[in-house]
SERO-4910 file (N, C-alpha, C, O; in steps of 0.05 Angstrom, whole numbers):
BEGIN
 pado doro    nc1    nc2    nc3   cac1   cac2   cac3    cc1    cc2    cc3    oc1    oc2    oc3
  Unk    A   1848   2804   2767   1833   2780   2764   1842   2764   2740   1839   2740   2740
  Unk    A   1851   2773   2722   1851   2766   2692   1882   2748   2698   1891   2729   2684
  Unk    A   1896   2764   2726   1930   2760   2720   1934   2736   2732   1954   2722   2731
  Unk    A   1909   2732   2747   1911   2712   2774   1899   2683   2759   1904   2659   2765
  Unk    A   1883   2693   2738   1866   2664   2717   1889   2663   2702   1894   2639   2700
  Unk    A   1905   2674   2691   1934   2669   2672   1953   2651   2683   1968   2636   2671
  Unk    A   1951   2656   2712   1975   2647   2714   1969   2621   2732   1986   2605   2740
  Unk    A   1935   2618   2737   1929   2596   2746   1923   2574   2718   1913   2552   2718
  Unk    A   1932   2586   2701   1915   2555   2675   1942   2554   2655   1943   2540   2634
  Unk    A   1966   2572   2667   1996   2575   2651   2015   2556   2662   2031   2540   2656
  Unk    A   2001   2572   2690   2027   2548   2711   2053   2569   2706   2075   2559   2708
  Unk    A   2050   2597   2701   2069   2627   2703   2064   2638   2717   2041   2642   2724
  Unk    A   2087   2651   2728   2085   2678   2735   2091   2705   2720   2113   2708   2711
  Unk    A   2074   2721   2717   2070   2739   2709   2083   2760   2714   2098   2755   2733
  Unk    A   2089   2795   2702   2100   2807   2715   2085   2817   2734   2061   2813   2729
  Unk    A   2089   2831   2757   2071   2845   2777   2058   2865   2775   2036   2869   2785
  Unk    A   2072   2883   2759   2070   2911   2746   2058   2914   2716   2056   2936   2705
  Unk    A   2051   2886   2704   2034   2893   2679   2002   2892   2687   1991   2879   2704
  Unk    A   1989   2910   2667   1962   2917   2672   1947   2891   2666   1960   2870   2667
  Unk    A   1921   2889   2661   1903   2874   2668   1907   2871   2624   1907   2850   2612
  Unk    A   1909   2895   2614   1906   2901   2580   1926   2881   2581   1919   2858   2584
  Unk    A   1959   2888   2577   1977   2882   2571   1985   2839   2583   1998   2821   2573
  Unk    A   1971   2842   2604   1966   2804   2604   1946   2799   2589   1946   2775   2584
  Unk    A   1920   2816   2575   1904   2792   2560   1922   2800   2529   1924   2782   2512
  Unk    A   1930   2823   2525   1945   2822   2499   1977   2795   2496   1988   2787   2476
  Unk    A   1982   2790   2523   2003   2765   2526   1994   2742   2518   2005   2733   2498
  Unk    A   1978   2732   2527   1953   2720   2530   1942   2711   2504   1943   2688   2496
  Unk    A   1933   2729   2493   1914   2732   2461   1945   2717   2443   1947   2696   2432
  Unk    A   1968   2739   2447   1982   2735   2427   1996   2706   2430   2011   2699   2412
  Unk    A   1993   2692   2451   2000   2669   2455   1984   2644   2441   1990   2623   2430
  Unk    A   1956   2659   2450   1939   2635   2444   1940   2643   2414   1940   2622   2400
  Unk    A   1941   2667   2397   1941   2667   2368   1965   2651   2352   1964   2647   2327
  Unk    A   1984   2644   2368   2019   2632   2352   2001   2603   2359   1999   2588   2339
  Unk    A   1990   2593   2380   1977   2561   2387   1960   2559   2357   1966   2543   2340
  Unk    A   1937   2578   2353   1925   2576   2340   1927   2571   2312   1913   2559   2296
  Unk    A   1957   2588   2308   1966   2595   2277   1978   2557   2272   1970   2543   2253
  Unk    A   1997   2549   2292   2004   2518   2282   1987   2502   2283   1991   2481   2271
  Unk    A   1959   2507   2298   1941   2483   2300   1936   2481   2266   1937   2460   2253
  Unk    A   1929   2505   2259   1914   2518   2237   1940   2507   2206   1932   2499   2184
  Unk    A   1958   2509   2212   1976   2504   2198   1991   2470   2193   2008   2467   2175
  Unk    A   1983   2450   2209   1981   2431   2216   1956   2420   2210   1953   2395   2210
  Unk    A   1940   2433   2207   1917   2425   2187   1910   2425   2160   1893   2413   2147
  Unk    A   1930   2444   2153   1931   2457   2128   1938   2428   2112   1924   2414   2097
  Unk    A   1962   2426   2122   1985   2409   2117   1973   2375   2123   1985   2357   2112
  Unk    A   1951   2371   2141   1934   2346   2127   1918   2343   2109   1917   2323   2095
  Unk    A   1898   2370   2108   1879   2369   2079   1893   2364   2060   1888   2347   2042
  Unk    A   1916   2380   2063   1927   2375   2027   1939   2349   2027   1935   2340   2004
  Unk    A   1953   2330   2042   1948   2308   2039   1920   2290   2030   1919   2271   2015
  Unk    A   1903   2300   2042   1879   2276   2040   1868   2290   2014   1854   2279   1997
  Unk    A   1875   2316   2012   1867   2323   1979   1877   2304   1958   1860   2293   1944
  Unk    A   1895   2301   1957   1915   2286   1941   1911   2254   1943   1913   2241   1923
  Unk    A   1906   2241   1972   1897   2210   1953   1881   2207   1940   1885   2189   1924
  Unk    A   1858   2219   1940   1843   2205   1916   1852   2200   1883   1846   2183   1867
  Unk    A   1870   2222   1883   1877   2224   1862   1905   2212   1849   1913   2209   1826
  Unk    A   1918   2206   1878   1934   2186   1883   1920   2154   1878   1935   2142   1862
  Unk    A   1904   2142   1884   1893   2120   1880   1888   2115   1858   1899   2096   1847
  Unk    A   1872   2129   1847   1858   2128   1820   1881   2133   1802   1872   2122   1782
  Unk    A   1900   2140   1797   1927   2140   1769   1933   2110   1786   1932   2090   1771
  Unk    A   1939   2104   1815   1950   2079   1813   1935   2050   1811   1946   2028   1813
  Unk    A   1908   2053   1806   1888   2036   1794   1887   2033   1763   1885   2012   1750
  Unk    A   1890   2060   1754   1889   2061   1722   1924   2047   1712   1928   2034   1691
  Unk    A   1939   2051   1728   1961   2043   1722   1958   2016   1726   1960   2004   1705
  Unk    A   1952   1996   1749   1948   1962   1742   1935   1965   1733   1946   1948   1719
  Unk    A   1907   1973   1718   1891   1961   1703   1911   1954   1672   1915   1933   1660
  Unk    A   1923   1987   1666   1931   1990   1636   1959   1965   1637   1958   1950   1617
  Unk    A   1987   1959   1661   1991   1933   1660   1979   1912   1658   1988   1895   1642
  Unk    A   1957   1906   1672   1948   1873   1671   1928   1878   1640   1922   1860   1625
  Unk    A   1924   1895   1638   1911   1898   1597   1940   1883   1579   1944   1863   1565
  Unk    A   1955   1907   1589   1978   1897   1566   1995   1864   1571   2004   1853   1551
  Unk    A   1998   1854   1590   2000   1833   1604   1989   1811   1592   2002   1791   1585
  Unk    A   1964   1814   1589   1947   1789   1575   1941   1769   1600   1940   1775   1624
  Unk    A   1940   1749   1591   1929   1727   1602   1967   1704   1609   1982   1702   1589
  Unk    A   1972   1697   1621   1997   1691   1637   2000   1673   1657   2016   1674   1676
  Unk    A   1979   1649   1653   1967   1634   1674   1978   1621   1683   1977   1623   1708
  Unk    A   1996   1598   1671   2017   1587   1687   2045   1600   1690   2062   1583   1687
  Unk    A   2053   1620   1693   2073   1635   1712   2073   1624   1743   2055   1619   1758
  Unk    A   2097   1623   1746   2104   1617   1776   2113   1586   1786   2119   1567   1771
  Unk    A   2111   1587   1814   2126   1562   1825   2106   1546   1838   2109   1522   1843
  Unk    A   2083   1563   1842   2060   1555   1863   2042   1523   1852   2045   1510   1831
  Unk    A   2028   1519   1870   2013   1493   1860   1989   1508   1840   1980   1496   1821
  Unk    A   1983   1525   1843   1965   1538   1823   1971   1529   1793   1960   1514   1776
  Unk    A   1994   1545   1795   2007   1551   1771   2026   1523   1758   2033   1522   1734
  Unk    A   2032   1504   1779   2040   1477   1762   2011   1461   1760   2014   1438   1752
  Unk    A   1982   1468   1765   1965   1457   1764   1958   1463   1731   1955   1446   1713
  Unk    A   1957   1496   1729   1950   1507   1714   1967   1489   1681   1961   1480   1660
  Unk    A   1990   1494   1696   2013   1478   1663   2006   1447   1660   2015   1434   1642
  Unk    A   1991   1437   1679   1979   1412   1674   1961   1407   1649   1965   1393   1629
  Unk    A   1939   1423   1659   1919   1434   1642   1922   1447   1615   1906   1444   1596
  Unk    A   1940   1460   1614   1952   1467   1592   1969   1445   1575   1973   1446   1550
  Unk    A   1974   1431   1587   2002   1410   1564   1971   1384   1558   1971   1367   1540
  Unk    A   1949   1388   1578   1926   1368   1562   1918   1381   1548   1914   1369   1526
  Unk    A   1914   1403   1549   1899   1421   1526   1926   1411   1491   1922   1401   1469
  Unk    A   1941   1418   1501   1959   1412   1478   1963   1383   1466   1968   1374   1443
  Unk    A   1959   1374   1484   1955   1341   1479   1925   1334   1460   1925   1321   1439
  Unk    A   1907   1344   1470   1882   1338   1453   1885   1344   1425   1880   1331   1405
  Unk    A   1897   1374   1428   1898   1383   1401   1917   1374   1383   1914   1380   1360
  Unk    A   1940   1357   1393   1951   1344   1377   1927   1318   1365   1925   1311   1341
  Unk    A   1916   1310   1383   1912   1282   1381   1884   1286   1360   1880   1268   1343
  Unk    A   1864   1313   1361   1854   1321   1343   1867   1317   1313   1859   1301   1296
  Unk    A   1887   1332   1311   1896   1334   1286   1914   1311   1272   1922   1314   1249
  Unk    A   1920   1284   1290   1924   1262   1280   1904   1249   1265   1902   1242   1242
  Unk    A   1889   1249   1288   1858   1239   1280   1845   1241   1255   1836   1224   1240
  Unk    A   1847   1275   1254   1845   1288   1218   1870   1279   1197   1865   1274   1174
  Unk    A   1888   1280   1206   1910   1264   1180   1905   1244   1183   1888   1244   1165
  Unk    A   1904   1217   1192   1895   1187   1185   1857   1181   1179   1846   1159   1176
  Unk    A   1846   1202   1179   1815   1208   1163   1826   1212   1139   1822   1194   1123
  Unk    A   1839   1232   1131   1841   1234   1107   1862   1223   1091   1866   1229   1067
  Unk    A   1876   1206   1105   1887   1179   1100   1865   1162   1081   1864   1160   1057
  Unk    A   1852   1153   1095   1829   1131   1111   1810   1141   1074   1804   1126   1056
  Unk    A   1806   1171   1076   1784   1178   1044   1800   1176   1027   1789   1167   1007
  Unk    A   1833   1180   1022   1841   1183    995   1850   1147    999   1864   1141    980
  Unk    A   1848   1130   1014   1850   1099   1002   1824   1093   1002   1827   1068   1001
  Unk    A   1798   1097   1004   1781   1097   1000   1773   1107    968   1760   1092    954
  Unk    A   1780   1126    961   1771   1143    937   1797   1129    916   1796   1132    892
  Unk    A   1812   1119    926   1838   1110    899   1832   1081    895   1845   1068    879
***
């Protein structure tokens, strides 16, 4: 019975002359080599999925510790952002010139006042 379920779920033939023991020990030791790669093929994903987290996190701490050291870098590039951004920036520089004119012809303005 055992030889006739083997060889109906194998799609084998069997020998004729092995006992009923010696096909489930065929059998067992077949399904134990299936079992050992399933088992081993699993092994071999945990320890992957062990490992990203810990993979992620050094490569998070790593851009953070670049864009720390990096600074601030705002108009870099070609983009409209970034020629928006150098707009903004050359007014910013503009005011502050125009500030500090402002303050040298003031104190223009007190020492012909005071002489």
């Amino acid at each position: 019975m055992l030889l006739a379920f083997s060889e109906q779920t194998k799609g084998q033939k069997f020998p004729a002359n092995s006992s009923d023991q010696e096909t489930l020990e065929m059998v067992m030791d077949r399904a134990m080599l299936e079992l050992d790669q399933i088992l081993w093929a699993n092994e071999i994903n945990f320890a992957i999925l062990a490992a990203l987290p810990g993979f992620f996190l050094s490569l998070i701490l790593i851009m953070s510790v670049y864009a720390w050291l990096k600074q601030d870098t705002r108009a870099e590039g070609r983009g409209r952002v970034a020629r928006i951004q150098r707009r903004l920036l050359i007014v910013e520089v503009e005011k502050t010139i125009m500030k500090y004119l402002t303050y040298l012809d003031q104190q223009r303005l007190r020492s012909l006042v005071c002489s």
